[in-house]
C-alpha positions in Angstrom: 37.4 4.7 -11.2 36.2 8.5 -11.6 38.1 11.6 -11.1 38.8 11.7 -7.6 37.0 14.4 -5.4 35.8 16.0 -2.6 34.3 18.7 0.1 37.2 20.0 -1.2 36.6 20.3 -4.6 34.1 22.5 -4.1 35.5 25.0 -1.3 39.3 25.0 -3.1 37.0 25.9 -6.5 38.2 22.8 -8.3 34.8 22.2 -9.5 33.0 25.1 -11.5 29.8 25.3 -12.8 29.4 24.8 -16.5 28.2 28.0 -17.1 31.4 29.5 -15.1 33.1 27.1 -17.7 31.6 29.0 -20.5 32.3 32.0 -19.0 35.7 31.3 -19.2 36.1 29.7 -22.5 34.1 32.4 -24.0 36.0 35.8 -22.1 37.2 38.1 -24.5 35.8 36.7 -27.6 33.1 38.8 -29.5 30.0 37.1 -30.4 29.9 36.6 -34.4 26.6 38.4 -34.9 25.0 41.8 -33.9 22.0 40.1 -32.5 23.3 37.0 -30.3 21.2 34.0 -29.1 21.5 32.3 -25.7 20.6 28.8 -26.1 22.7 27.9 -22.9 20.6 28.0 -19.7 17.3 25.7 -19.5 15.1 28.8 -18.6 11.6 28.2 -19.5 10.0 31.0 -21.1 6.9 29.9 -22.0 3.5 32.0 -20.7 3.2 30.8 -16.8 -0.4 30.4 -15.6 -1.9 33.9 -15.2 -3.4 33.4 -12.0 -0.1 32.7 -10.1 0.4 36.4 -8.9 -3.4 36.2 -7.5 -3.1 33.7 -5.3 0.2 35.0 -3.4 -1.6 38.2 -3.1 -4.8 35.9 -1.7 -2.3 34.4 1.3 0.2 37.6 1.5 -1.0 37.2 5.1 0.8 34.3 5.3 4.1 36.0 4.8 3.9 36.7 8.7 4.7 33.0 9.9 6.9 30.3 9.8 6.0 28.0 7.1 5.2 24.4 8.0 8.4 22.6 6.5 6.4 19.9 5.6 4.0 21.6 3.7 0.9 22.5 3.9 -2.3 20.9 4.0 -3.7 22.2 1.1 -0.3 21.7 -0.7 0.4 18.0 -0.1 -3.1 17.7 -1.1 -2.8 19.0 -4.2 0.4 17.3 -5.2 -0.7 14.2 -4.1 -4.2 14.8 -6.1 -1.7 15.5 -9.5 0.7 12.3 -9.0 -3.1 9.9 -8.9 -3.9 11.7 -12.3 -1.1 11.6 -13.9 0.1 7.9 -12.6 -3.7 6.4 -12.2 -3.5 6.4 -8.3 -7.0 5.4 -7.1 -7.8 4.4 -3.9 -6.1 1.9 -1.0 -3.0 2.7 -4.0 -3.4 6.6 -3.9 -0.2 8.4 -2.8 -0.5 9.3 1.3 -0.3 13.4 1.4 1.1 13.3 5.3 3.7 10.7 5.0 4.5 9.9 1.2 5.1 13.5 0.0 7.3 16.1 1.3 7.6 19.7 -1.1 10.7 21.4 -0.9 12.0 25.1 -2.8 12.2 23.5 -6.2 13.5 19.8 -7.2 17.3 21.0 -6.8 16.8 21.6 -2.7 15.4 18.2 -2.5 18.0 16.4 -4.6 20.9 18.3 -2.7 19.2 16.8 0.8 18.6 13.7 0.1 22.0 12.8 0.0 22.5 13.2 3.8 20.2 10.5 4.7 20.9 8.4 2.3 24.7 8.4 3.4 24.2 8.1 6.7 22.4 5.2 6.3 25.1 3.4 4.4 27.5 5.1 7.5 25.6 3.5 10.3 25.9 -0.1 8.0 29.9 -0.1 8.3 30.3 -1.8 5.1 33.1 0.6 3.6 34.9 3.8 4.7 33.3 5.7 2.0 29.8 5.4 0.7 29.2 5.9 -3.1 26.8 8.4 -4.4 26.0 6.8 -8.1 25.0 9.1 -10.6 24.2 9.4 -14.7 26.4 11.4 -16.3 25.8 13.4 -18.1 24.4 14.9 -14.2 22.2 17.9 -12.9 25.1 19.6 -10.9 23.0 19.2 -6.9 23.2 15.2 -7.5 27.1 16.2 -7.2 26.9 19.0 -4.8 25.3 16.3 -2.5 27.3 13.6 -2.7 30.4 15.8 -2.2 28.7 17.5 0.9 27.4 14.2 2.6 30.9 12.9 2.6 30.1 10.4 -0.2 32.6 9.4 -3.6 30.9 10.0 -6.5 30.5 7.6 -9.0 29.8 8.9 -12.9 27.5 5.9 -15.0 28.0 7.1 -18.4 25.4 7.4 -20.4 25.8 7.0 -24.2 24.5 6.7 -27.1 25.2 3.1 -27.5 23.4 2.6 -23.8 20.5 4.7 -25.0 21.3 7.6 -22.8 20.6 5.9 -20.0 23.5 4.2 -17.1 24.0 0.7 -18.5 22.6 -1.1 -15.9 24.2 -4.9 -16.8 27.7 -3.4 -15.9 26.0 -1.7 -12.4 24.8 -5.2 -11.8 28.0 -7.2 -12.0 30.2 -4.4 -10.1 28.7 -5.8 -6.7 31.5 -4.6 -4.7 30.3 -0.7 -5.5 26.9 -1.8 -5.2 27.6 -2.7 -1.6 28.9 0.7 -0.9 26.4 2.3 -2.4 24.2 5.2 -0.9 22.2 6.1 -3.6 21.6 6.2 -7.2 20.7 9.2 -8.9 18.8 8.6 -12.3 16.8 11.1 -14.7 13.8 10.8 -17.1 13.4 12.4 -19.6 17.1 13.2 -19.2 19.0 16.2 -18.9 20.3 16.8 -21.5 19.4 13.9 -24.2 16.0 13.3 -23.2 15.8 9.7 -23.3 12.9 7.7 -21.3 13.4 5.2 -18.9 11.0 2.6 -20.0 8.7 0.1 -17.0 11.6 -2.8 -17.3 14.4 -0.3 -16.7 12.6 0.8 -13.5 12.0 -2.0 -12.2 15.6 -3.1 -13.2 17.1 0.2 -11.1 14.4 0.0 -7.9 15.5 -3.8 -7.6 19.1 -3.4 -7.5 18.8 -0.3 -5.0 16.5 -3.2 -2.9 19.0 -6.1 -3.1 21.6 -3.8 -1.9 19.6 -1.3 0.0 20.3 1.6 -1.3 17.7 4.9 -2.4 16.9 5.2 -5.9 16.7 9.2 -6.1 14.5 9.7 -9.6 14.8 13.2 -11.1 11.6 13.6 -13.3 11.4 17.6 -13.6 10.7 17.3 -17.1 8.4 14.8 -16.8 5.6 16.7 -18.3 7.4 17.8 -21.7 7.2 15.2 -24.1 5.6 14.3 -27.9 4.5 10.9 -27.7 3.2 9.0 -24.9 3.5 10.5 -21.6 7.1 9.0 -19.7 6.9 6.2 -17.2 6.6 7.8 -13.6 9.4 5.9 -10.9 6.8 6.1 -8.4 3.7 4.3 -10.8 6.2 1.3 -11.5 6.9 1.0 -7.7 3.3 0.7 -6.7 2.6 -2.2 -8.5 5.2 -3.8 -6.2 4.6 -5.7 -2.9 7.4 -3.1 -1.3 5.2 -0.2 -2.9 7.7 2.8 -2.5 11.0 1.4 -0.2 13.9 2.4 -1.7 12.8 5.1 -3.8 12.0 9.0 -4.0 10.7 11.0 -7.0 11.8 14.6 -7.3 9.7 17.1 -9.5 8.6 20.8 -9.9 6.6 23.0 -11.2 9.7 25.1 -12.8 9.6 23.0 -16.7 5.8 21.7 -16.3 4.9 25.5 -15.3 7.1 27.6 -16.2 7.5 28.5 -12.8 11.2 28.6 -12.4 11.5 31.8 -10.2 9.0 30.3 -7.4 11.5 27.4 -6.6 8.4 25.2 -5.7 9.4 21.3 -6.6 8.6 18.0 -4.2 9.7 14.8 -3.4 7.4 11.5 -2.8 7.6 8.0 -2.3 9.5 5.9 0.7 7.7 7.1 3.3 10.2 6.4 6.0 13.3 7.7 4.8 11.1 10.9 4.1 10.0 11.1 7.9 13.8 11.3 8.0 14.3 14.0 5.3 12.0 15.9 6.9 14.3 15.7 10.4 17.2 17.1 8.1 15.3 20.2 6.4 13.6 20.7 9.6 17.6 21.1 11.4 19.1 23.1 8.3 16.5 23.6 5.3 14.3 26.7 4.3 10.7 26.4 4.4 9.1 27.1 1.4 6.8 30.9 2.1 3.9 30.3 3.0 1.8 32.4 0.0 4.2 30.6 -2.6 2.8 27.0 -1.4 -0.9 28.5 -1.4 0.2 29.1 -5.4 1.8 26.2 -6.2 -1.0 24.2 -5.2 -3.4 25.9 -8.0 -1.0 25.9 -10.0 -1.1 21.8 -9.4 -4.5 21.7 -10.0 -4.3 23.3 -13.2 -3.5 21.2 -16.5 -4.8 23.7 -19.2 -1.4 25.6 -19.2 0.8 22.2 -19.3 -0.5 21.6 -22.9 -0.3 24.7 -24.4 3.2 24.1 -22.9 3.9 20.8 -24.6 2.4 22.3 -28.0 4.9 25.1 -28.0 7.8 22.6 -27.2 6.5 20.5 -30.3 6.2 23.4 -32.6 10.1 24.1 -31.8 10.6 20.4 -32.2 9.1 20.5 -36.0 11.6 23.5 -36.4 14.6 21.5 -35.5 12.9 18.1 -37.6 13.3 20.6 -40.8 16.4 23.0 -40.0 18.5 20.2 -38.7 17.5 17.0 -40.5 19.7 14.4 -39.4 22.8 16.8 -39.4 25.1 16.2 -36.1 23.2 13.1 -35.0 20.1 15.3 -34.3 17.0 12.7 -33.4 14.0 14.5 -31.8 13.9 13.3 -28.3 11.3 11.5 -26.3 11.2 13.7 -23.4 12.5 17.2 -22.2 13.0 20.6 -23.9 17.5 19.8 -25.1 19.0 18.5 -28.4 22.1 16.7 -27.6 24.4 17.6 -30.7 27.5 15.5 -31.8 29.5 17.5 -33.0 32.7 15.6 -33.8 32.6 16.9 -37.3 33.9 20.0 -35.6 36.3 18.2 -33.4 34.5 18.3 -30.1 31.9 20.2 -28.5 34.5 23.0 -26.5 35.5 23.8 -29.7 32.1 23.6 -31.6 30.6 26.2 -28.6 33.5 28.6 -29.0 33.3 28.8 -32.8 29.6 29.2 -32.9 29.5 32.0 -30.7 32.6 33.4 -32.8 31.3 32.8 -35.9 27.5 33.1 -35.2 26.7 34.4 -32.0 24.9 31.0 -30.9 25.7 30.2 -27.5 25.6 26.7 -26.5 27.0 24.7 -23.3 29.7 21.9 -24.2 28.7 18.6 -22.9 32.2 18.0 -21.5 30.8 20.8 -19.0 28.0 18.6 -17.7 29.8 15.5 -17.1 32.9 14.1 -15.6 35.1 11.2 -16.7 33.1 8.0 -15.8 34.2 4.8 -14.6 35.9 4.0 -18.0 38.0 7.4 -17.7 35.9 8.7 -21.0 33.5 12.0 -20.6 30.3 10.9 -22.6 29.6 14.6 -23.2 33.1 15.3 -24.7 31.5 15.4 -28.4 28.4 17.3 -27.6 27.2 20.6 -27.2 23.7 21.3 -25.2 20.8 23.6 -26.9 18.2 24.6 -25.1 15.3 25.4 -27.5 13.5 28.0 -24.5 12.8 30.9 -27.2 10.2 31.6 -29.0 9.8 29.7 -32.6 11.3 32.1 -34.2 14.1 32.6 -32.5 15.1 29.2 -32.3 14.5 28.5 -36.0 17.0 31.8 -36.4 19.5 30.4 -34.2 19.4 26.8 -35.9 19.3 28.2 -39.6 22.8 30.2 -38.3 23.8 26.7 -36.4 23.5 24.6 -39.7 26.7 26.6 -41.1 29.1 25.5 -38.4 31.2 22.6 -40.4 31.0 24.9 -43.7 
C-alpha cells in the first residue's frame, strides 16, 4: 500500500511542503544567472478585473458584522447564475443557490473540510477501523492535509502517463475491499500539475463507483476556466443528467486561476445538497466566514466573463512560446487544461536533480514532481521524473526562462 501516515506526520514535521522541499534542496546554492526566474509557485499574475477594489470599498460597511457562513444572497446567486452558463443549467435543472452551493475562503478551505464529513460518514458505517481518503497523485497538498486531520489513511492513485494523467480507474474498480472503506475520492481536471481532462465517460465512471460504494466524489476544478480547445467537462454537468442528479459528489472551484484573484481566497463548493447542509454544520463549529465586502466582490467578479478571456489568450500566447522553444524536447505536449508543463526529465536523471542544476546552472527555478506526490499503491512516485513549470510570467519572461531551460542536458 502507500507510505504509511498520519496526524502525526504532520505535527512531528514528517511531511513538508514542496516548496519547504525546495527550500531545502536549494539552501546554499547560488542561482546560475544574475537575473533569476521563479517558475515554482502557481501564482497568477495576469491583470485581475479592475473593478474588484470598488466593490469592497462599495460594502466596507460590511466589515462590521459577522459574515453569513453560508454566503450571501447575492453571492450564491451569482455563483449559481455562472455554473448554468458555463454547464447549460436552465430551469427545473438549474443549480439551487440555498442548498446546492456553499462558498468558502478559496477552493483549498473547502477541500481541507470536506474531509470531516465524509469520514464520519464512513465512521458511523463500521465497515473498517480506518476509512480511506483516495486521492490522484500527483495531489494538491489540502486533499492530504484532510485526510490526515479527519483520521482517514490516505490512499495515492498514480497518475501516469500511460493512464493519461488521470487514476486508472479499472484497477480502483477491482480493489473492492478499499472501495468499501472508502471516504472519499479526490480527483482534479484540468490537473495539477499535467493538465489532462477528465472526459463525460470518466465522470460518470468515478460518480458511479463513489455511488455503488457510497462514497463522495470531491472534484477539484480550479482551473477549469484555462484551457485551449474546448472548454473541460464540468463534474457537476455530467451528474445532472443523472436520475441521482448531484448524490455523491461536490465540485470545488475559485476565482484565484479564473480571476486572478488569488489574494481574496474566494472559491466554492456545489453539488450534493445534503452532505453540504452538513458541511455547512462543520464550518459553522470551526470555519472562518468569508468578509463580508470580499463576497459582495466576488460575486461581480462572477458575473464578469470579459476578463476570463483575455485570461485564456494570455495563457495561449505562453503556450505558443513553449510549442516553439520546447518542441517535443522532455516529453513536452501542450496540455488540455491548466497553466503547468509537466517535464520528464529522465535525460537528466530525475527531476531533484534536474531542479537543482537548473537553478545552478541557469537560475530557473522549478518544483520536482517527486515533491508533489507520494509513493502510490505500487510503491513508485509518478512525479519522480518530472519537474513542474508554472508559465505565470509575462511572455517574455517565460520564453527567457525556457530558451535558458532548453540547455539543461547540453
Amino acid at each position: 500500500m502507500s507510505d504509511t501516515l498520519s496526524l502525526a506526520s504532520l505535527a512531528d514535521g514528517t511531511i513538508l511542503s514542496p516548496f519547504s522541499r525546495l527550500r531545502q534542496l536549494l539552501d546554499g546554492t547560488p542561482p546560475g544567472h544574475s537575473r533569476p526566474i521563479d517558475l515554482t509557485l502557481g501564482e497568477p499574475r495576469e491583470t485581475m478585473p479592475p473593478f474588484v477594489a470598488a466593490k469592497i470599498a462599495e460594502a466596507e460597511a460590511l466589515f462590521a458584522k459577522y459574515p453569513p457562513i453560508r454566503g450571501s444572497d447575492e453571492l450564491r446567486q451569482a455563483i449559481a447564475e455562472w455554473i448554468g452558463r458555463r454547464f447549460g443549467f436552465t430551469g427545473q435543472a438549474a443549480i439551487d443557490p440555498a442548498r446546492e452551493i456553499l462558498p468558502c475562503n478559496g477552493s483549498r478551505e473547502g477541500l481541507f473540510y470536506a474531509a470531516f464529513p465524509a469520514v464520519g460518514h464512513k465512521q458511523q458505517q463500521g465497515l473498517a477501523p480506518r476509512p480511506a481518503v483516495l486521492m490522484c497523485n500527483p495531489f494538491y497538498q489540502a486533499y492530504l492535509g484532510g485526510a490526515l486531520a479527519a483520521g482517514a489513511e490516505p490512499v495515492f492513485l498514480n497518475a501516469t502517463a500511460e493512464t493519461g494523467h488521470l487514476p486508472d480507474l479499472d484497477a480502483l474498480e477491482a480493489d473492492t475491499a478499499l472501495l468499501t472503506r472508502t471516504a472519499a475520492l479526490y480527483l482534479c481536471s484540468p490537473a495539477n500539475p499535467q493538465g489532462a481532462v477528465a472526459d463525460p465517460a470518466y465522470i460518470a465512471r468515478a460518480l458511479a463507483l463513489a455511488r455503488a460504494h457510497d462514497f463522495m466524489l470531491f472534484f477539484d476544478e480550479c482551473y477549469s476556466e484555462i484551457y485551449g480547445g474546448a472548454p473541460p467537462t464540468g463534474a457537476l454537468e455530467v451528474a445532472a443528467k443523472t436520475p441521482e442528479r448531484f448524490r455523491n459528489l461536490v465540485v470545488f472551484n475559485s476565482l484565484s486561476k479564473r480571476s486572478n484573484l488569488p489574494g481574496l481566497r474566494s472559491g466554492f463548493s456545489a453539488g450534493d445538497a445534503d452532505f453540504l447542509d452538513t458541511l455547512f454544520e462543520v464550518r459553522n463549529l470551526i470555519g472562518p466566514q468569508m468578509p463580508g465586502p470580499t463576497q459582495h466582490a466576488s460575486a461581480a467578479v462572477w458575473a464578469e466573463e470579459q476578463h476570463v478571456t483575455a485570461n485564456r489568450l494570455a495563457y495561449a500566447q505562453k503556450y505558443d512560446i513553449a510549442d516553439t522553444v520546447l518542441g517535443t524536447r522532455f516529453g513536452y505536449r501542450r496540455p488540455a487544461g491548466g497553466f503547468f508543463l509537466w517535464l520528464d526529465m529522465e535525460v537528466l536523471k530525475d527531476g531533484e536533480y534536474a531542479a537543482l542544476t537548473l537553478w545552478k546552472r541557469f537560475g530557473v527555478k522549478v518544483i520536482p514532481g517527486a515533491y508533489l506526490a507520494r509513493n502510490g499503491c505500487d510503491g513508485t512516485n509518478p512525479g519522480a521524473r518530472y519537474v513542474r513549470v508554472a508559465l505565470v510570467h509575462d511572455a517574455a519572461t517565460i520564453r527567457e526562462a525556457l530558451e535558458r531551460f532548453v540547455h539543461v542536458s547540453a
